[in-house]
PDBQT receptor file of N, H, CA, C and O in Angstrom, charges set to zero:
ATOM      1  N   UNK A   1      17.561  20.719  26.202  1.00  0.00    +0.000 N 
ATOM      2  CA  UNK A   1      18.361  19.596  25.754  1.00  0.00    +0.000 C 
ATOM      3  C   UNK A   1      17.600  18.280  25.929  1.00  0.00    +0.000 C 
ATOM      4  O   UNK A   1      17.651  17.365  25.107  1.00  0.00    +0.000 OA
ATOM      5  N   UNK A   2      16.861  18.251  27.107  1.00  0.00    +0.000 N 
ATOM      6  H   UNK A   2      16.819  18.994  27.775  1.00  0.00    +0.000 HD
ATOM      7  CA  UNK A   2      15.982  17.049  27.700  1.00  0.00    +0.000 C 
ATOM      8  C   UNK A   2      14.971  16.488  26.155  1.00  0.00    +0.000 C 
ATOM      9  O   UNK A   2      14.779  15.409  25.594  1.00  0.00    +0.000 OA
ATOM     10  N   UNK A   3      14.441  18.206  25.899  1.00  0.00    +0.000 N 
ATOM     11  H   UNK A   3      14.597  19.082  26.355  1.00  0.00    +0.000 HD
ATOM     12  CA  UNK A   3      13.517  17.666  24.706  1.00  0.00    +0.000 C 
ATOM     13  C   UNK A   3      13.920  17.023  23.302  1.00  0.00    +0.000 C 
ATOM     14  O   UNK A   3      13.361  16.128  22.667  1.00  0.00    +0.000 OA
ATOM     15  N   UNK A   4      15.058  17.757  23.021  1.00  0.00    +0.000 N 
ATOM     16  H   UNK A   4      15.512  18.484  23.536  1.00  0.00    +0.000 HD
ATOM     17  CA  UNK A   4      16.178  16.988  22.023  1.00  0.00    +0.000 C 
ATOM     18  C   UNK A   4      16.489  15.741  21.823  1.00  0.00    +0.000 C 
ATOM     19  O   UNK A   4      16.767  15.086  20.818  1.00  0.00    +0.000 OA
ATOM     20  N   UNK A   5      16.357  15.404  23.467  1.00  0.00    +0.000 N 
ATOM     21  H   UNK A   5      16.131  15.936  24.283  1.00  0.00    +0.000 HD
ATOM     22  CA  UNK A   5      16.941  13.661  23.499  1.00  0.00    +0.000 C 
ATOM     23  C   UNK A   5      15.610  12.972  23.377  1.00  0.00    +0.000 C 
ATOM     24  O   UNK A   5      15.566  11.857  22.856  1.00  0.00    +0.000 OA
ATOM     25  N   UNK A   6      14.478  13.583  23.841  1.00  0.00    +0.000 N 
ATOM     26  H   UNK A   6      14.514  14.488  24.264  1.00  0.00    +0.000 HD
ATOM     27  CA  UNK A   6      13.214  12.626  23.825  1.00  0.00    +0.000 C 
ATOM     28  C   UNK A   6      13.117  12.790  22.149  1.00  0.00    +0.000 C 
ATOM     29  O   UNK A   6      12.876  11.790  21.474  1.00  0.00    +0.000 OA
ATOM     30  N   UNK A   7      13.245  13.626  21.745  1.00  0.00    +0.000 N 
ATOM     31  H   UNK A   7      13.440  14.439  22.294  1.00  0.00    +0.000 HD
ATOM     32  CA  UNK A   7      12.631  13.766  20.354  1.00  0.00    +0.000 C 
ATOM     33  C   UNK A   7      13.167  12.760  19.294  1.00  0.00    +0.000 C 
ATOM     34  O   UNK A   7      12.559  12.047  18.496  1.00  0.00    +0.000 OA
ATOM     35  N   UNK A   8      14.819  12.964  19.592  1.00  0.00    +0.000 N 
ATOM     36  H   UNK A   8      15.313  13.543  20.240  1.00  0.00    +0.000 HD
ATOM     37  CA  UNK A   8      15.424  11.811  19.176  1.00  0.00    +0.000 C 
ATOM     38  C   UNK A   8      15.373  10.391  19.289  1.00  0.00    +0.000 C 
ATOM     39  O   UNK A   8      15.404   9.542  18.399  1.00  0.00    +0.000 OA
ATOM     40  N   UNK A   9      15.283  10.259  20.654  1.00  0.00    +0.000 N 
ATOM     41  H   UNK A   9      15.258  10.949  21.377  1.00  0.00    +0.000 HD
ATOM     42  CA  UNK A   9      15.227   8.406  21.192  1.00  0.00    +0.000 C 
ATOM     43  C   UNK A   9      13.529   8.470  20.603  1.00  0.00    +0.000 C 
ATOM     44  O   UNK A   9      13.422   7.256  20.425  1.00  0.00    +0.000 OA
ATOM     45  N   UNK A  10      12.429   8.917  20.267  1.00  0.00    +0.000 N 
ATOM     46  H   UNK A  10      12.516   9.903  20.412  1.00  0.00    +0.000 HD
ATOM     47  CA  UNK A  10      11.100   8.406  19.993  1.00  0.00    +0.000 C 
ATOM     48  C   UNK A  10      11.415   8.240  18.279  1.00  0.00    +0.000 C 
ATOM     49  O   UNK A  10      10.897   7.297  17.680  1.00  0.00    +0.000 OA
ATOM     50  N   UNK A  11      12.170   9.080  17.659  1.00  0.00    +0.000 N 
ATOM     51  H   UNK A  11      12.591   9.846  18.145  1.00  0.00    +0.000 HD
ATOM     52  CA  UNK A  11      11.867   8.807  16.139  1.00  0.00    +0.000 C 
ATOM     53  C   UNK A  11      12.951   7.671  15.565  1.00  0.00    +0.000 C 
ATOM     54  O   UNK A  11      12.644   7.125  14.504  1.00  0.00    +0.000 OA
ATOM     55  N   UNK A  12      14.410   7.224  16.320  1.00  0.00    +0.000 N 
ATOM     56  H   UNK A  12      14.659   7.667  17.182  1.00  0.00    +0.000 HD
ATOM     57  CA  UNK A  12      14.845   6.012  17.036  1.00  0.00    +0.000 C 
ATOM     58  C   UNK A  12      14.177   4.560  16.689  1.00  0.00    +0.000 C 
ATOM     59  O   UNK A  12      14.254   3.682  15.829  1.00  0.00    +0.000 OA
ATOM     60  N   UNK A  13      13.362   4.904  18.082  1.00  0.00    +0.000 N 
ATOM     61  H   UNK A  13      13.299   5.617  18.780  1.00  0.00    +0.000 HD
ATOM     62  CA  UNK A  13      12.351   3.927  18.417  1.00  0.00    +0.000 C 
ATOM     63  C   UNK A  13      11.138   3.562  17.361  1.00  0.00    +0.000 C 
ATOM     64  O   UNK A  13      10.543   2.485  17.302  1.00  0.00    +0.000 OA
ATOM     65  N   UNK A  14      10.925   4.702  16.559  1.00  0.00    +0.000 N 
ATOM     66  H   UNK A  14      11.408   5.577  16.606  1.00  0.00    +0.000 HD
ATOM     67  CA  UNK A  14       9.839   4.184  15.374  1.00  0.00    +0.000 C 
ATOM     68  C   UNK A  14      10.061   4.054  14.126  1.00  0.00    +0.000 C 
ATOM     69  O   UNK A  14       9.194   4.066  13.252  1.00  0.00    +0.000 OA
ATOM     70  N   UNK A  15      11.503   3.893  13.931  1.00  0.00    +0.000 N 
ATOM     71  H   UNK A  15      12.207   3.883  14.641  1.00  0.00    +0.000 HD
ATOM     72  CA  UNK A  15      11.938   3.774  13.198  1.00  0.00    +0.000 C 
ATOM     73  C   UNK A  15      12.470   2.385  13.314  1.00  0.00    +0.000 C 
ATOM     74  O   UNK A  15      12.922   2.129  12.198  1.00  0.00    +0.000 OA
ATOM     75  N   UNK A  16      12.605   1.596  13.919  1.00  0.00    +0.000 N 
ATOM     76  H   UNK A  16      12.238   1.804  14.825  1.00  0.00    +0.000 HD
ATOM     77  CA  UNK A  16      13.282   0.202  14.660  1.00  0.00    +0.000 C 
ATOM     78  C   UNK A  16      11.986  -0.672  14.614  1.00  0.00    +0.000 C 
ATOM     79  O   UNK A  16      12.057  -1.867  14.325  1.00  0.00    +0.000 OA
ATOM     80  N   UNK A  17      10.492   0.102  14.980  1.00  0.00    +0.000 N 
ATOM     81  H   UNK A  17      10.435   1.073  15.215  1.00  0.00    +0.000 HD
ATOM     82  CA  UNK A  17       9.400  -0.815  14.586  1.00  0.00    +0.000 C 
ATOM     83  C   UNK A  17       9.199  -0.522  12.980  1.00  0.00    +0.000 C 
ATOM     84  O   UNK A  17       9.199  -1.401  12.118  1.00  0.00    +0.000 OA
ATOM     85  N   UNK A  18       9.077   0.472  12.818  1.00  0.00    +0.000 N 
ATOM     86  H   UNK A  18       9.077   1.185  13.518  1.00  0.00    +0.000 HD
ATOM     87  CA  UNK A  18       8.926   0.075  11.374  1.00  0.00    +0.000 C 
ATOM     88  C   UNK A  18       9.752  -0.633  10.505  1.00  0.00    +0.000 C 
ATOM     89  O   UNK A  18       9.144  -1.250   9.631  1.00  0.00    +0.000 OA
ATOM     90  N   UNK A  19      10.870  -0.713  10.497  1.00  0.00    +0.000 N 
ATOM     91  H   UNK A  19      11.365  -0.212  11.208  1.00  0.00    +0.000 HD
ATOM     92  CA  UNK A  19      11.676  -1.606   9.725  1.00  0.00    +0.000 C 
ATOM     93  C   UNK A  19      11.572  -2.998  10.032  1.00  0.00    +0.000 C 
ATOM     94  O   UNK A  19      12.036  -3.733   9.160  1.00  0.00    +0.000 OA
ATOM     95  N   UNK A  20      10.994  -3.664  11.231  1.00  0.00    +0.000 N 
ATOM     96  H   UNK A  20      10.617  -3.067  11.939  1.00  0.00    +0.000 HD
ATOM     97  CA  UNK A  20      10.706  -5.056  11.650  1.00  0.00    +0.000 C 
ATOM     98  C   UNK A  20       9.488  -5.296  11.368  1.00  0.00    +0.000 C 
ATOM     99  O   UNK A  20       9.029  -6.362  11.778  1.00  0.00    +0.000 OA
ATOM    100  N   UNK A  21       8.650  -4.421  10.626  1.00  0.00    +0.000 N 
ATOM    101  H   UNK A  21       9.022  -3.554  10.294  1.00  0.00    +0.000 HD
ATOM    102  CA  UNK A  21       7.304  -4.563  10.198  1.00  0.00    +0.000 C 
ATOM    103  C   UNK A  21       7.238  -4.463   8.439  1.00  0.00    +0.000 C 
ATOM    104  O   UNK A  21       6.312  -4.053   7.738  1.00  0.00    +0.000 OA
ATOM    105  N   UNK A  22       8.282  -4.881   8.126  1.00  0.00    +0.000 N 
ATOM    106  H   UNK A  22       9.034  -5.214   8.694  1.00  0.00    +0.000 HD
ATOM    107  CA  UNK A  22       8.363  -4.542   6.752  1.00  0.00    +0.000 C 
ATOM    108  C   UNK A  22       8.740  -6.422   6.320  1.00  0.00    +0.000 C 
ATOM    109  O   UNK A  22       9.611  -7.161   6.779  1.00  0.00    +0.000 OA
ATOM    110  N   UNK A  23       7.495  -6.727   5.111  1.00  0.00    +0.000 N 
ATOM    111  H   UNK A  23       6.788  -6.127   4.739  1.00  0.00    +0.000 HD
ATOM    112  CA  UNK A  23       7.393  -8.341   4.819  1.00  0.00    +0.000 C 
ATOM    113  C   UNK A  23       8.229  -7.913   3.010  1.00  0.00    +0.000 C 
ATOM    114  O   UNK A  23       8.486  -7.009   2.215  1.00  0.00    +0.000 OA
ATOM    115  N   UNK A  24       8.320  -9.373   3.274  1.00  0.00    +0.000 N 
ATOM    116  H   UNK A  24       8.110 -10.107   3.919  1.00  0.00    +0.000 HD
ATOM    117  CA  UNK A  24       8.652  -9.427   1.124  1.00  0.00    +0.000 C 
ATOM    118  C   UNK A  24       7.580 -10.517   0.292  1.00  0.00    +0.000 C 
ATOM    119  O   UNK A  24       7.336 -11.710   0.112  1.00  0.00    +0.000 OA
ATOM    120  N   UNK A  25       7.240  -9.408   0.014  1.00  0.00    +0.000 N 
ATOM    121  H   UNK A  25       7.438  -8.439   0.160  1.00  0.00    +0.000 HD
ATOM    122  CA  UNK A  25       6.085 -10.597  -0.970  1.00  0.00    +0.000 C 
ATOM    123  C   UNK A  25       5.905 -10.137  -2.297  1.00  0.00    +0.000 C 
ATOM    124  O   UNK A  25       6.722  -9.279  -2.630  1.00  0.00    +0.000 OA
ATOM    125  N   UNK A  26       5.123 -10.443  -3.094  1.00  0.00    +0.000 N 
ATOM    126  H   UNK A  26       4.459 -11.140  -2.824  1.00  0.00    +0.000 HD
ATOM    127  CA  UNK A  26       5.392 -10.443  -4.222  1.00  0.00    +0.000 C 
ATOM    128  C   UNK A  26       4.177 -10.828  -5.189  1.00  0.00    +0.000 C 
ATOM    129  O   UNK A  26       3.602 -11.694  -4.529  1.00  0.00    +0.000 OA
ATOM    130  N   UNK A  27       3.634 -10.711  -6.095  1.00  0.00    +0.000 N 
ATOM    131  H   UNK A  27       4.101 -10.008  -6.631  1.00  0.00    +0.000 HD
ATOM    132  CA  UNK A  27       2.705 -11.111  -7.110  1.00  0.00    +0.000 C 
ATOM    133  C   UNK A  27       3.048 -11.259  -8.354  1.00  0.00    +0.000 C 
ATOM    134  O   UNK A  27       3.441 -10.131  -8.652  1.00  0.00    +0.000 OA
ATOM    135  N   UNK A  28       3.207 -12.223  -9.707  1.00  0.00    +0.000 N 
ATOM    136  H   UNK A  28       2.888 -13.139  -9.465  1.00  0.00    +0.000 HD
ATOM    137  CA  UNK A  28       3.305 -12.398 -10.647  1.00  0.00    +0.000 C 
ATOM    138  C   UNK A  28       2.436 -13.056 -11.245  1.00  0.00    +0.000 C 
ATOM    139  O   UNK A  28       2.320 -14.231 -10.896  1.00  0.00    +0.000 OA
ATOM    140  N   UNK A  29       1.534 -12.535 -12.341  1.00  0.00    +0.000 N 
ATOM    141  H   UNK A  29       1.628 -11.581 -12.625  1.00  0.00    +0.000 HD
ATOM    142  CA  UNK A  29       0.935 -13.294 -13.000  1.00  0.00    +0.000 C 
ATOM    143  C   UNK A  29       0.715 -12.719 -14.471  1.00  0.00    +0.000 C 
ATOM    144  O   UNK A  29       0.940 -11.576 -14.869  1.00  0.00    +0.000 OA
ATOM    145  N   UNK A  30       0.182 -13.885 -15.216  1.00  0.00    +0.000 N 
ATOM    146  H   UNK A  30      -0.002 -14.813 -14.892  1.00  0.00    +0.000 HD
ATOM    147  CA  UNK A  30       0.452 -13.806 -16.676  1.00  0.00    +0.000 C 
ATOM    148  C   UNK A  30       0.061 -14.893 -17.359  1.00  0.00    +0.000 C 
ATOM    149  O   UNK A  30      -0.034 -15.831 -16.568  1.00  0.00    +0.000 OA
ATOM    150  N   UNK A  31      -0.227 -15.231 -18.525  1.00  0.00    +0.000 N 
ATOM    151  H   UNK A  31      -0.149 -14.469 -19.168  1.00  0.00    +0.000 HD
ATOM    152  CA  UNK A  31      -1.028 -16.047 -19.137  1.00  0.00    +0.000 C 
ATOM    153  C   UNK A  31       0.600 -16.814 -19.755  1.00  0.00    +0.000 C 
ATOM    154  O   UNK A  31       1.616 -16.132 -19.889  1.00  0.00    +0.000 OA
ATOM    155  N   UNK A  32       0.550 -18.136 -20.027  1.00  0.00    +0.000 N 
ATOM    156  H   UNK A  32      -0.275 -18.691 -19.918  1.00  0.00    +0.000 HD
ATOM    157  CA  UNK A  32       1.853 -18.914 -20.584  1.00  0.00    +0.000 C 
ATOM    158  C   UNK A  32       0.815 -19.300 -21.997  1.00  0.00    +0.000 C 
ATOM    159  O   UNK A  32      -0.333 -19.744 -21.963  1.00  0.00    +0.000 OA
ATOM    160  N   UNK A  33       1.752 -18.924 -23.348  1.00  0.00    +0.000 N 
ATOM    161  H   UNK A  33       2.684 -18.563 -23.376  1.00  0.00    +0.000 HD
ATOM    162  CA  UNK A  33       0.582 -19.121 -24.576  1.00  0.00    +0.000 C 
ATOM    163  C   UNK A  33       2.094 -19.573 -25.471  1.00  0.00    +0.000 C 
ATOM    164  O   UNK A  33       3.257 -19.262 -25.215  1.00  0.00    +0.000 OA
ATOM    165  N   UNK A  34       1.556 -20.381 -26.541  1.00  0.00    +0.000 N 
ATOM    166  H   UNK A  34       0.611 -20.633 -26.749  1.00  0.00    +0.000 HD
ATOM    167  CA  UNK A  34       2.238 -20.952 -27.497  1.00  0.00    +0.000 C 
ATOM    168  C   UNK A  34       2.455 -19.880 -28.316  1.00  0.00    +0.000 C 
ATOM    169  O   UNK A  34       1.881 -18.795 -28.226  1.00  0.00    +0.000 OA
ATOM    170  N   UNK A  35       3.440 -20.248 -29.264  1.00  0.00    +0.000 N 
ATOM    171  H   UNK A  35       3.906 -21.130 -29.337  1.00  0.00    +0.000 HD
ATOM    172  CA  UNK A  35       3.638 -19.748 -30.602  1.00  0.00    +0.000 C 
ATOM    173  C   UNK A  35       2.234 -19.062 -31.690  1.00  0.00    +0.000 C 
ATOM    174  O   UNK A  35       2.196 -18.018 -32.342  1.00  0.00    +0.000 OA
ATOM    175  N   UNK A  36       1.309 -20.049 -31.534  1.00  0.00    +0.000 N 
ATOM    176  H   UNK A  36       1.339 -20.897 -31.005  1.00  0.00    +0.000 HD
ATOM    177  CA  UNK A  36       0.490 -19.521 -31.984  1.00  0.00    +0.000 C 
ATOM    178  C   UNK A  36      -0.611 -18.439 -31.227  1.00  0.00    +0.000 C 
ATOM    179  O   UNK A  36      -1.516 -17.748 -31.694  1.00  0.00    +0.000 OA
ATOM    180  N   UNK A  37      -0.092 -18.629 -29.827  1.00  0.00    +0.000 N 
ATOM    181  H   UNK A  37       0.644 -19.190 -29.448  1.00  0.00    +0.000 HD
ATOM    182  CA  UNK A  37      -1.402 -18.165 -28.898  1.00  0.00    +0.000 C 
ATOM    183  C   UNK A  37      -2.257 -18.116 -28.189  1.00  0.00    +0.000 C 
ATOM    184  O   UNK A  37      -2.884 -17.201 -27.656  1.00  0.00    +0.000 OA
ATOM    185  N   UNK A  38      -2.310 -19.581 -28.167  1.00  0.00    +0.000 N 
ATOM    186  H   UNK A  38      -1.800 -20.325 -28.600  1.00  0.00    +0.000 HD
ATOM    187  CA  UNK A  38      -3.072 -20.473 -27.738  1.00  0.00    +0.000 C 
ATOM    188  C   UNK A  38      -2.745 -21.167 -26.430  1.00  0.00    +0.000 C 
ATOM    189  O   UNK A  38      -1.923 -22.082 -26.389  1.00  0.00    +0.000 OA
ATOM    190  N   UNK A  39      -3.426 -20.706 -25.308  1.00  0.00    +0.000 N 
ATOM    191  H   UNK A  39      -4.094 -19.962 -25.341  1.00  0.00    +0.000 HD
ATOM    192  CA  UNK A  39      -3.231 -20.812 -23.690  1.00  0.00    +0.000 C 
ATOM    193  C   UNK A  39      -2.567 -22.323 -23.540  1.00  0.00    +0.000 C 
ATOM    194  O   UNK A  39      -3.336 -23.169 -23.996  1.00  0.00    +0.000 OA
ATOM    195  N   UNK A  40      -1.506 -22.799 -23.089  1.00  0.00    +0.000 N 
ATOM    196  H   UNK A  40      -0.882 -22.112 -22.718  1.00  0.00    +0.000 HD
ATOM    197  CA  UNK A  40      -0.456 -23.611 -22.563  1.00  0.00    +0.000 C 
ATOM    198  C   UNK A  40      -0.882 -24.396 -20.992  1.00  0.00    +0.000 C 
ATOM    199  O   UNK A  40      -0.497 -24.042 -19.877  1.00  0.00    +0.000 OA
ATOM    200  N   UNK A  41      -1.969 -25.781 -21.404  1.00  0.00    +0.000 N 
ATOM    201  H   UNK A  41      -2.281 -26.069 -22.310  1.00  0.00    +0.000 HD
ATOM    202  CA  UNK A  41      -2.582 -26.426 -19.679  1.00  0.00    +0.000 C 
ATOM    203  C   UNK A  41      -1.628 -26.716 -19.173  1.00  0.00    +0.000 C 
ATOM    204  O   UNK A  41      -0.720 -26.813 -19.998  1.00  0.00    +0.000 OA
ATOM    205  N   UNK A  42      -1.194 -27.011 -17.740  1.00  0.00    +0.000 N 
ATOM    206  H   UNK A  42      -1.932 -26.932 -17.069  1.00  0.00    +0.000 HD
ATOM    207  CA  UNK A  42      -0.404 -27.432 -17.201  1.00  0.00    +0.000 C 
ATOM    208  C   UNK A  42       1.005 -27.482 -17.322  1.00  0.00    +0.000 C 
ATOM    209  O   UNK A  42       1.721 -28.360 -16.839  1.00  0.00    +0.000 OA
ATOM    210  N   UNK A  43       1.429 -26.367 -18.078  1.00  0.00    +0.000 N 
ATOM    211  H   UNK A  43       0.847 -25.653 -18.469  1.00  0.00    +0.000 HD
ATOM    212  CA  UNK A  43       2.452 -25.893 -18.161  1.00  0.00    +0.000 C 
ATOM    213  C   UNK A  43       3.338 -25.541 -16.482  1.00  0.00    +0.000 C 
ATOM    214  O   UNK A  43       2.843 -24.938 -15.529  1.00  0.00    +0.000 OA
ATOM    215  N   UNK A  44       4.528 -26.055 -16.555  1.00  0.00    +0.000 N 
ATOM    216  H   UNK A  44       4.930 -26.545 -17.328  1.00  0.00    +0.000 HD
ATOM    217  CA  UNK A  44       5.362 -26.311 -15.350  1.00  0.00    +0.000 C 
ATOM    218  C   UNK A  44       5.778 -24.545 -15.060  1.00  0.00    +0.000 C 
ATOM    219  O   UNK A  44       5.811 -23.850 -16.076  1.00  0.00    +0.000 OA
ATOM    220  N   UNK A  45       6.011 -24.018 -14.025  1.00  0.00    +0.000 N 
ATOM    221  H   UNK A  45       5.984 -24.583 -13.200  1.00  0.00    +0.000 HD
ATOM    222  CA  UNK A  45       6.599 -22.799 -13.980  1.00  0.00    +0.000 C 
ATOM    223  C   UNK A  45       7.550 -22.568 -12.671  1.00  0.00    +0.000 C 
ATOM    224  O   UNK A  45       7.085 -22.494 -11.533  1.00  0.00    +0.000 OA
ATOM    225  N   UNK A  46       8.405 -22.503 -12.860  1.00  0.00    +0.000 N 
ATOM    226  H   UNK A  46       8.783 -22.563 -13.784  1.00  0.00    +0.000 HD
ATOM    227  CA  UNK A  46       9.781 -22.334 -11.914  1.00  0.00    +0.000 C 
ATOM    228  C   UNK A  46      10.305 -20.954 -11.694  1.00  0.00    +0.000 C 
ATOM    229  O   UNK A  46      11.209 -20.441 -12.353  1.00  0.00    +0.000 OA
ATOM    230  N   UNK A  47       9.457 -20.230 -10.405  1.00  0.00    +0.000 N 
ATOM    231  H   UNK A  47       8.723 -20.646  -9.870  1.00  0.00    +0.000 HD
ATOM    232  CA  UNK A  47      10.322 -18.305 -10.265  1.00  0.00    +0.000 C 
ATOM    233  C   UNK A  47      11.250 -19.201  -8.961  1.00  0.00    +0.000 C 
ATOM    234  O   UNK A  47      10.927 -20.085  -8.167  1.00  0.00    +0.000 OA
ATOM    235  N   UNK A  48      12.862 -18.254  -9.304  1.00  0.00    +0.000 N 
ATOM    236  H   UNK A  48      13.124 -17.536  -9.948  1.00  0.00    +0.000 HD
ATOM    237  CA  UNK A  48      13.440 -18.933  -8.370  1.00  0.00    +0.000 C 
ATOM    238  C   UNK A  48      14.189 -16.944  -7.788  1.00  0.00    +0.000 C 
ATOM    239  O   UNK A  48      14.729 -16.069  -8.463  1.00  0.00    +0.000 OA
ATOM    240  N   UNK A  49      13.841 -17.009  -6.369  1.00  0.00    +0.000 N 
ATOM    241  H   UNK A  49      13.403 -17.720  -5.820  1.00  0.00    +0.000 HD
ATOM    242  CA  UNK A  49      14.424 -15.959  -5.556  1.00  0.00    +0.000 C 
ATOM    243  C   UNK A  49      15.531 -16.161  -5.459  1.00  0.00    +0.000 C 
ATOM    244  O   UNK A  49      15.990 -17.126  -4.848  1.00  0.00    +0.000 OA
ATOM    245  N   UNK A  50      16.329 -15.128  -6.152  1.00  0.00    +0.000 N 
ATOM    246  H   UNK A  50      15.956 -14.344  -6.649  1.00  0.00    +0.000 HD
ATOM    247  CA  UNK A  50      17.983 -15.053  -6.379  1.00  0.00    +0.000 C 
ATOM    248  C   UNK A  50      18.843 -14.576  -4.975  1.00  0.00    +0.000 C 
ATOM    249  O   UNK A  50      20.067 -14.684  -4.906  1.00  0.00    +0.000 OA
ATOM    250  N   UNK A  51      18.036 -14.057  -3.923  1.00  0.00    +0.000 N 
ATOM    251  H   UNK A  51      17.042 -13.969  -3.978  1.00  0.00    +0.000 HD
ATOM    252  CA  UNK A  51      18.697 -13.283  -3.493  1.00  0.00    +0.000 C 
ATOM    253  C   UNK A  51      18.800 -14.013  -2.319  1.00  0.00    +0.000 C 
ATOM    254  O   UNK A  51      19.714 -13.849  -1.511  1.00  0.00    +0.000 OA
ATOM    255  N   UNK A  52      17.477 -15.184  -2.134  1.00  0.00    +0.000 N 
ATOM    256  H   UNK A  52      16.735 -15.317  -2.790  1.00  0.00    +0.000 HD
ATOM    257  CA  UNK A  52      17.979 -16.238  -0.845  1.00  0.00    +0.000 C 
ATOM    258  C   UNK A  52      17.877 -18.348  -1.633  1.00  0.00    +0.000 C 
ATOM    259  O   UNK A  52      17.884 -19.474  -1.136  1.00  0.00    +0.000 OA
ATOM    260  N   UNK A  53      17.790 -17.710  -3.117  1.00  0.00    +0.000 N 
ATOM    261  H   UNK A  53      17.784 -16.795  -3.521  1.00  0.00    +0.000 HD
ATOM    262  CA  UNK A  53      18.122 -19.297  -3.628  1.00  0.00    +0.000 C 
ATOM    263  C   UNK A  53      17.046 -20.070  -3.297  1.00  0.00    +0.000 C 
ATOM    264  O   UNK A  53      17.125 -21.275  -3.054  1.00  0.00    +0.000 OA
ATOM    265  N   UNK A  54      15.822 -19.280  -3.275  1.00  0.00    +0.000 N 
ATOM    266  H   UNK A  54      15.757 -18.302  -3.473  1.00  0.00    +0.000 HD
ATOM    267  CA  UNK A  54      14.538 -20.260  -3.206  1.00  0.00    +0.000 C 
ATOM    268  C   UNK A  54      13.686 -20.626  -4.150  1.00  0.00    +0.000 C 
ATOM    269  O   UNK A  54      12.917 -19.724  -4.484  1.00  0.00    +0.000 OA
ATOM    270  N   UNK A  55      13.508 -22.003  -4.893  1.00  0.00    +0.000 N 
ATOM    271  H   UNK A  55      14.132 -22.736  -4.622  1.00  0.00    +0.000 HD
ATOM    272  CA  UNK A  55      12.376 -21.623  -6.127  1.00  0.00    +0.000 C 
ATOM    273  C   UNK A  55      11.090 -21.682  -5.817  1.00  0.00    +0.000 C 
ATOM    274  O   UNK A  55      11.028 -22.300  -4.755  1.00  0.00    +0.000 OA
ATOM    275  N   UNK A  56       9.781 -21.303  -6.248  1.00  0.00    +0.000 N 
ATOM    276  H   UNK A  56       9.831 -20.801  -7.112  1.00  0.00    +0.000 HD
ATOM    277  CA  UNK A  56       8.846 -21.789  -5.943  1.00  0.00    +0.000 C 
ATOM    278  C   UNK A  56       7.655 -22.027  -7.004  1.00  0.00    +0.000 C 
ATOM    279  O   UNK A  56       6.919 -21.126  -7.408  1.00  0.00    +0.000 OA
ATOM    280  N   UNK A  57       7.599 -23.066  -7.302  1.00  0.00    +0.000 N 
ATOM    281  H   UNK A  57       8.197 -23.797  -6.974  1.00  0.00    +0.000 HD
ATOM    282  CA  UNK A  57       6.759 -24.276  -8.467  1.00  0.00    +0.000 C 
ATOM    283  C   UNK A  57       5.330 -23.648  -8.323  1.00  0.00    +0.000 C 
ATOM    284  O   UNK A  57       4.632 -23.229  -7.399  1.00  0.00    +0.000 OA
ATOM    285  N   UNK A  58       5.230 -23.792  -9.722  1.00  0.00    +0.000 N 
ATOM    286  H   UNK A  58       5.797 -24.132 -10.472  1.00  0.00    +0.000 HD
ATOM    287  CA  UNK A  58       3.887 -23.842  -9.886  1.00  0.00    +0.000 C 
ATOM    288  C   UNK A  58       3.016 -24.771 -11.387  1.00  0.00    +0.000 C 
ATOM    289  O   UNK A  58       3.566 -25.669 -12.025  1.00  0.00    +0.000 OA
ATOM    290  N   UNK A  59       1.740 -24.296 -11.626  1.00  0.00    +0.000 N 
ATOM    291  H   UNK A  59       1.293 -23.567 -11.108  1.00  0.00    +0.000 HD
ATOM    292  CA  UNK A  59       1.332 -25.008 -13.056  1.00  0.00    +0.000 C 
ATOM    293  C   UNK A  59       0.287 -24.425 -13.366  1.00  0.00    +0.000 C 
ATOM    294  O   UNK A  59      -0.607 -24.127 -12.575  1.00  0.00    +0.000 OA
ATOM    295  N   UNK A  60       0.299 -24.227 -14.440  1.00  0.00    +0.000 N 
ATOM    296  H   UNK A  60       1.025 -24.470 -15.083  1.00  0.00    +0.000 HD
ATOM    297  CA  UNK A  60      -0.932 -23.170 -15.035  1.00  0.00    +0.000 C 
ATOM    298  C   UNK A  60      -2.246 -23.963 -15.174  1.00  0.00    +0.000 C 
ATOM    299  O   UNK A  60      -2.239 -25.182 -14.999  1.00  0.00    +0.000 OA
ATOM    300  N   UNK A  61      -3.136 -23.435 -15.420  1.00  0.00    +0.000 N 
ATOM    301  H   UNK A  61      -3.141 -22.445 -15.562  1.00  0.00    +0.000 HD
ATOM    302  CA  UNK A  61      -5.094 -23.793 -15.117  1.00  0.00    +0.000 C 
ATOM    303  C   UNK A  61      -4.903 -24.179 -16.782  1.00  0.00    +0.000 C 
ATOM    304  O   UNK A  61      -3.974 -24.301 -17.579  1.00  0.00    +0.000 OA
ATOM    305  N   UNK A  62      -6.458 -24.293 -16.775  1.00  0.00    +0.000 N 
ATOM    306  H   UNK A  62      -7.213 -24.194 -16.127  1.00  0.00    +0.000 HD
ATOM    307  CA  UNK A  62      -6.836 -24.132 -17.437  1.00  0.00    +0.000 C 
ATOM    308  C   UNK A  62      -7.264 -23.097 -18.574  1.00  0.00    +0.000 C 
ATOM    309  O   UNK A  62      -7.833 -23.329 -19.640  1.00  0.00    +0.000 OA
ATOM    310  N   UNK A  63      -6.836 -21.916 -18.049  1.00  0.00    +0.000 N 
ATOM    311  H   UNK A  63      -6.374 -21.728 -17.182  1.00  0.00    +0.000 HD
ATOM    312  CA  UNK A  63      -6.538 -20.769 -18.482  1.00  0.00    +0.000 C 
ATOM    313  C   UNK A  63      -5.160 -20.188 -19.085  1.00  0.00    +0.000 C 
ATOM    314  O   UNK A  63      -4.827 -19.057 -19.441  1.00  0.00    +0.000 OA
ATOM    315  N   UNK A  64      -4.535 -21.359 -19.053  1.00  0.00    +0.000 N 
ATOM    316  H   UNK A  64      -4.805 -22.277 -18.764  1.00  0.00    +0.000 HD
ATOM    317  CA  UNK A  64      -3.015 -20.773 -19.159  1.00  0.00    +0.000 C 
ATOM    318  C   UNK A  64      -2.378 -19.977 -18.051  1.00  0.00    +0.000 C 
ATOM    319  O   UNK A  64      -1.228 -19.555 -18.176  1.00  0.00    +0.000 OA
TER     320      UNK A  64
């Protein structure tokens, strides 16, 4: 029974670090191009996180 309970309280326990070791991040990228195609400078860009109401700004290169 002893081993039951250790076996239990350790997978518990690593299960409690792993979930506090878990980040949210994220990558989006993509070229912003006109109608015709043609890469968009300094184009304004607004992703806004719905789920804690955060936006975060950006502006495209020279590359679009």
């Amino acid at each position: 029974m002893s081993r039951l309970y250790f076996l239990a309280t350790l997978i518990a326990a690593s299960s409690i670090f792993s979930a506090s070791a878990q980040t949210s991040k994220a990558l989006i990228s993509g070229i912003v191009t006109d109608a015709s195609g043609a890469a968009v400078v300094n184009a304004k860009i607004t992703i806004t996180d719905v789920s804690r109401n955060q936006d975060f700004r950006s502006e495209t290169n020279s590359s679009g």
